[in-house]
N, C-alpha and C positions, 0 to 999 in steps of 0.2 A: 779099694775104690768101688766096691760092691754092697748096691741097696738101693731100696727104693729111691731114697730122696736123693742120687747121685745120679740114678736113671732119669725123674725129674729135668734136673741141671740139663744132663747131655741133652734132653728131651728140645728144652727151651731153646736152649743155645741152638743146635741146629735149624729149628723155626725161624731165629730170627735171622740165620745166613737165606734160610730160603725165601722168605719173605723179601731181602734187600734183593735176592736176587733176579726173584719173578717180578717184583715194583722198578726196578731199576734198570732201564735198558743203557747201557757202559756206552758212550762215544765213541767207541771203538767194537763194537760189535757186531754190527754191517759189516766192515772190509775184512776181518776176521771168516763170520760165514760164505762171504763172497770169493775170500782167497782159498777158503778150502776147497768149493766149487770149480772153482778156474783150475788146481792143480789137478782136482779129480778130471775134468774132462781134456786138458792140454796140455797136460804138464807142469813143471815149476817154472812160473815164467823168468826167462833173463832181464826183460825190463820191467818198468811200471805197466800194467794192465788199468790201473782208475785213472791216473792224472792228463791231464793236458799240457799243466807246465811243464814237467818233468817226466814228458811218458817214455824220456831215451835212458832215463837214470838206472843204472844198474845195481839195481836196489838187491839187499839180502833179507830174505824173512826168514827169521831167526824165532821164529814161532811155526814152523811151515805144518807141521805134523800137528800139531792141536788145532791150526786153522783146518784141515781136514777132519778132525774127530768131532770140532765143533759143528761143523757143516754136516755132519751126520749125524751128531746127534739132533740140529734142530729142527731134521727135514724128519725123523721118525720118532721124536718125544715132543719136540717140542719145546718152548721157555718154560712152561713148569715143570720138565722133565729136566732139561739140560740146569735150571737154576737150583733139583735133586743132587745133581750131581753135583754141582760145584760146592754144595750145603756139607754133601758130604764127603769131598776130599778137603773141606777146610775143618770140619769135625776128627775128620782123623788126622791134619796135621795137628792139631789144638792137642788131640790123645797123646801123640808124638811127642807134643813139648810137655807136658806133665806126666809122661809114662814115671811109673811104678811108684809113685806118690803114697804114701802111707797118711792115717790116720788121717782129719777133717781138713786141716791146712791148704792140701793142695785146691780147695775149691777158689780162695784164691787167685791162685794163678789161671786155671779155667777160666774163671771170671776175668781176670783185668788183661791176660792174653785177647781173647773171645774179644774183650770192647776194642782192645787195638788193631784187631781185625777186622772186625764189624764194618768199620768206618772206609774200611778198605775193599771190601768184599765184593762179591756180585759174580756172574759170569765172566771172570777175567782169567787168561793165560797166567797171571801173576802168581795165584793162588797154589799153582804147582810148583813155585818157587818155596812158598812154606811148606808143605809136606817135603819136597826135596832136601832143605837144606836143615829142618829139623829131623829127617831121618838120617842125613848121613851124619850130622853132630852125635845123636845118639850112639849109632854104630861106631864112633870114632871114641865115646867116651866107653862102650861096653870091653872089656879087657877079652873077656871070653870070645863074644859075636867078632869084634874085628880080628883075632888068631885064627877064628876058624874059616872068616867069609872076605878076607879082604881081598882076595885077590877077584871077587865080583864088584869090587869098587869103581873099575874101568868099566866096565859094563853098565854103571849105575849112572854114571854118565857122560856115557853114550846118549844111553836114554834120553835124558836130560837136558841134553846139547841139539835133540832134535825136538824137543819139545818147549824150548821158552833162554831166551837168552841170560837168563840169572844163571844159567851153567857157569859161567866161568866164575861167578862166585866158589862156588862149589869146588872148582880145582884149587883157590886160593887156599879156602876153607884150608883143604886139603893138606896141603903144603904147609900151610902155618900151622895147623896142629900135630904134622909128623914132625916138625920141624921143631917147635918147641918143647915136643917129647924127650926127642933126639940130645937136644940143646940138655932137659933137665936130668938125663942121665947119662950124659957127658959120654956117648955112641953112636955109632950111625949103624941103624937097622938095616942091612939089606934086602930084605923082605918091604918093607915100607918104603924106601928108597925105590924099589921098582916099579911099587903100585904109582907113587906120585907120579914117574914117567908115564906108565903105563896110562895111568887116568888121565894126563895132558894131552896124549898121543892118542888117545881114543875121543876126543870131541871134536877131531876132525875126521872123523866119523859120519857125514851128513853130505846132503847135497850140495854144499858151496866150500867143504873143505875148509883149506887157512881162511876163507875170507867170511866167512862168518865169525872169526877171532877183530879181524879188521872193523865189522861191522859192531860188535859192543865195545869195541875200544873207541871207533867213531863217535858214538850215543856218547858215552861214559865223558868224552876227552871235551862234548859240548853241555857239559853239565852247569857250567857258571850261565850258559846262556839260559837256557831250562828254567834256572831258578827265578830269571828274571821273568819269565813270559807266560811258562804252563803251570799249572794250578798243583798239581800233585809232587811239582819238583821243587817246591817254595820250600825253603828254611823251617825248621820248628818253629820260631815265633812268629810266622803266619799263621797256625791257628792255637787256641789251645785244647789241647790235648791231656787232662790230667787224668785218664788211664795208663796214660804212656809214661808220665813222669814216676804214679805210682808204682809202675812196676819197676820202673830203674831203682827208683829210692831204697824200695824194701828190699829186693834183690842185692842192692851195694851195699845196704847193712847190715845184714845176713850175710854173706859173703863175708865180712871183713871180720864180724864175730865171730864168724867159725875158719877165717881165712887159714887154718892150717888143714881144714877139709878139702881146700879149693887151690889146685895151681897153676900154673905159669899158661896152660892151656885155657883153664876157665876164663882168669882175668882178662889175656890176649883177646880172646871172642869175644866177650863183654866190653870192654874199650873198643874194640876195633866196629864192633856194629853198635854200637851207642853213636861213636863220629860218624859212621852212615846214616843211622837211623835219627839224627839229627838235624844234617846234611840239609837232606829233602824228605819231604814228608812221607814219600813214597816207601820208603827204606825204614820207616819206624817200625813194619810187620816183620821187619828178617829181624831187629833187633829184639823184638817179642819172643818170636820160635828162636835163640839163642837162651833168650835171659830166662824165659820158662822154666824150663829144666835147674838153673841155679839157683833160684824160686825155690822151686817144691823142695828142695836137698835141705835148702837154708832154714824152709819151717820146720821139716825132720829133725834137723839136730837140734832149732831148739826143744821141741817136744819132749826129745832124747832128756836135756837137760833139766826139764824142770817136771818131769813124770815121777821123782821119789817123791816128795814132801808132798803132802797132802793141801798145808796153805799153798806150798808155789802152785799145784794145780789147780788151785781154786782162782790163783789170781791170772796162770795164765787161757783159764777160762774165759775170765768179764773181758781179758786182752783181746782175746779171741775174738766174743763178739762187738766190743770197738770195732775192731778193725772191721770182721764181715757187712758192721750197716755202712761205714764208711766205704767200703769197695761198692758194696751192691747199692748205694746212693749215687757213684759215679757212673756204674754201669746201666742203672735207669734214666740219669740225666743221660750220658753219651750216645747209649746205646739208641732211645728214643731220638736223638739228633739223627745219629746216623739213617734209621729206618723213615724218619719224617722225610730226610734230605732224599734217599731213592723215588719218595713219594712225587718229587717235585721232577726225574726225571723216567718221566714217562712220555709215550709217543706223542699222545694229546694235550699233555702240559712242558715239554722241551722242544719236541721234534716238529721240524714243519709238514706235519701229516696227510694236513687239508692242501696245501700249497702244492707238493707234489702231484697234489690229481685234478688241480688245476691245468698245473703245467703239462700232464698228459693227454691232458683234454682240449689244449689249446697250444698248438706247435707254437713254437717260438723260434727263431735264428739266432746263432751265435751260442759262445760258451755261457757256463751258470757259474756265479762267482757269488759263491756264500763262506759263510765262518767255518772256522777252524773244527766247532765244536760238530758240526752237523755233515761235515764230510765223511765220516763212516756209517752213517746213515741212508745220505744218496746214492754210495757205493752200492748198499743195498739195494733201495729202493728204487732207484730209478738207474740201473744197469745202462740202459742205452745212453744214459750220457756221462762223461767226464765230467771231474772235479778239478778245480781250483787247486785245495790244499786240504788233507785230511790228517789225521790221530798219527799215521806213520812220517809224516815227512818233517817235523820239528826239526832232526838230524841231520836233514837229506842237502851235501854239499858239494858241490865239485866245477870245476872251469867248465861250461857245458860248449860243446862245438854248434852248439845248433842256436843262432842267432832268436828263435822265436822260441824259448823255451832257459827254463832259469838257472841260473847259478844256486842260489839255496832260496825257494821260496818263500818258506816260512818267515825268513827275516824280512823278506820281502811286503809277506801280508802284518809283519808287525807295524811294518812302517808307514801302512796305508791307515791300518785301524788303533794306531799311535797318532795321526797326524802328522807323522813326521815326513811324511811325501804325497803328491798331488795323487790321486787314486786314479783320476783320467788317465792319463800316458801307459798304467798299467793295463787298465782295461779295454785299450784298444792295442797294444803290445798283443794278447791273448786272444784279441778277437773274440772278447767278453759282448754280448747283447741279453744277459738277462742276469739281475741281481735280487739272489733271495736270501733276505738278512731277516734276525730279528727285531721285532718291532720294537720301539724304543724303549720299554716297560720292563721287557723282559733283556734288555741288551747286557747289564754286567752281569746277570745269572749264565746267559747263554753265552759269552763271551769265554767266558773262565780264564781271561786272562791278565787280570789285576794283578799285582805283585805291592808288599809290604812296603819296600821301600821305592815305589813306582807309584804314591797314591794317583798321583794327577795325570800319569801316562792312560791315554786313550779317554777319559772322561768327557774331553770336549768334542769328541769325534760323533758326529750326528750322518747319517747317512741320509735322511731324508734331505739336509741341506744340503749335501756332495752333488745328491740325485740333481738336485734341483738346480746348481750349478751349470751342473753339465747336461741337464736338458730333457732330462727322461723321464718317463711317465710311471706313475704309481698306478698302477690296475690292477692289485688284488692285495687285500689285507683281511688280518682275522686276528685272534687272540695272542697267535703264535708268529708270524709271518706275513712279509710283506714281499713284494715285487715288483720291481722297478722294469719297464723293458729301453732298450736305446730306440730313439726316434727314428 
């Protein structure tokens, strides 16, 4: 994988993680910087520190330790330092999924990995999910590295467990590939036997203990709802995606050509994150860093196979580049998608930028009762007040003891900005007096919450006519945002 025109590729490829990631500010990365803040000066707190509806809920962040590293990196680089970083722990998962790649092939998988990541990318905790779970695949497939290093496999995460709730993928991982080992040579390893304990028993290893286990079971166990409401947990045939399919396809025919190269461990991982990575869209990146690696082996052998004969080489040359304009035609159409669509979320084209400094300029009474998408934003931005519902509370469920605060919000505000319930009753419930939505133009961009099979859910929902229902006055609007205050 050494030369120029490969330096190139990694060249590129890295640009374009940086570029999503300095154009694109994540909805979620306000309460991210904000949380690591709050732990640095007070600790981790035991309840909600943003909400109003839910400030008794005993919530777990299950990202605690990267919300701290995020809040330091962005108070002394900066976003186009911290969007460096993130450029480059997803370049080195990307190395991860095509390590030791011989001969031109693996570009490849570089390529149509990289788009299916692209699309995903930016400054987000997720991203330490790919590097994690393609280096412990790695390690698990090297014969050599895991006899001599497995017993730092608990430790690997530990790590991990305190850094982003994909860990417990990683014990599964885990277990189903000692397990299938196991299974294919008809023994049980003692040695791997105690690492799998051992790795289970070290991810409670963290500030919340078992209940950070409770806490991605919670998320995981509301995942049909997910699909219906948030944008990134939708089904595969919400968008398409044909990076994603392309690597499945060649990966599973490759694979099945040389299926006596590949076993009961490859296949396992490959089924088992395709039905994830299918699932919801979210999950199409862990299937990526999986299939990668089965990828580059599968061009290997055939290369192996058709490298005597002078015609087969000639023919699997013109194959070769078939296929490269075909990859690299997807990955300028996707990839250009992906970089346009960051384009679109910036402060001064998503975020209510200007609105915010209205509202500091001009006190207001009563709580702020905005969208889903712009609560980790306010978290940020406007610190002195509480939020409605943000990026973390999708999940957030329980019988609450406190009459003036919610049982699960989010279904709550589905059913306000569904139609499906009077908005009034909630918003004197919360002791709401100030409503910043966006303006009607931009409302299903900002909304993100449309679903495939939910065409008509929330379409007829107009918030100017709610307003106007119930009586409140519109007194500032602009490109992005409007504001309604109660009489």
């Amino acid at each position: 994988m050494v030369g120029k025109k490969n330096v190139w590729l990694w060249i590129v490829v890295w640009v374009a993680f940086w570029l999503r990631g300095y154009w694109m500010l994540d909805p979620d990365f306000g309460w991210h910087v904000r949380m690591g803040e709050v732990i640095l000066e007070s600790g981790i707190p035991l309840t909600d520190p943003f909400s109003y509806t839910m400030a008794a809920f005993p919530f777990v962040d299950h990202e605690w330790l990267t919300n701290v590293l995020m809040y330091l990196g962005y108070r002394s680089i900066g976003m186009v330092g911290l969007a460096a970083v993130f450029a480059t722990l997803a370049v080195a998962a990307l190395a991860v999924a095509v390590r030791g790649g011989r001969g031109k092939w693996w570009e490849m998988a570089v390529i149509l990995v990289g788009v299916v990541w692209l699309g995903r990318g930016g400054v987000r905790p997720q991203v330490l999910d790919w590097l994690f779970l393609g280096g412990e695949w790695a390690w698990l497939l090297s014969h050599r590295w895991w006899k001599k290093w497995r017993w730092l496999m608990p430790v690997y995460l530990a790590v991990w467990a305190n850094l982003h709730g994909g860990f417990a993928l990683g014990v599964m991982v885990l277990v189903a590939v000692l397990g299938a080992k196991m299974v294919s040579e008809r023994k049980i390893d003692l040695p791997d036997l105690g690492v799998m304990v051992l790795g289970a028993v070290a991810t409670f290893i963290n500030p919340y203990g078992g209940q950070l286990w409770w806490e991605v079971w919670s998320q995981a166990s509301e995942s049909s709802f997910f699909r219906r409401t948030v944008a990134e947990w939708q089904p595969w045939y919400a968008a398409t995606e044909l990076g994603f399919w392309l690597l499945g396809a060649m990966s599973l025919v490759l694979m099945w050509r040389y299926r006596r190269k590949f076993d009961l461990r490859h296949w396992g991982m490959w089924g088992g994150f395709l039905v994830l990575g299918t699932s919801t869209l979210r999950h199409a990146a862990l299937f990526a860093a999986v299939a990668g690696p089965m990828l580059v082996r599968g061009w290997e052998l055939m290369e192996e196979e058709f490298s005597g004969e002078k015609e087969k080489k000639a023919r699997v040359e013109r194959f070769y580049k078939l296929v490269l304009a075909v990859v690299g035609i997807v990955a300028v159409v996707e990839g250009g998608v992906g970089l346009a669509g960051a384009r679109q979320l910036t402060p001064e084209k998503f975020y209510p930028e200007k609105a915010l400094e209205w509202i500091k300029v001009n006190p207001t009474k009563g709580e702020i009762f905005s969208s889903y998408g712009w609560g980790g934003y306010l978290i940020w931005k406007l610190p002195e007040r509480r939020v409605f519902v943000d990026g973390r509370m999708a999940g957030w469920q329980w019988k609450s003891p406190y009459p003036d605060q919610a049982d699960w919000i989010f279904k709550d505000y589905i059913k306000m900005i569904w139609g499906e319930a009077d908005i009034g009753p909630y918003l004197e419930k919360y002791g709401v007096g100030v409503v910043l939505w966006p303006v009607k133009k931009e409302k299903k961009a900002l909304i993100n919450l449309s679903w495939l099979g939910k065409k008509d859910k929330g379409k007829g929902f107009d918030m100017a006519v709610e307003m106007e229902k119930l009586g409140w006055a519109l007194v500032y609007t602009d490109d992005t945002a409007e504001i309604y205050l109660k009489p």
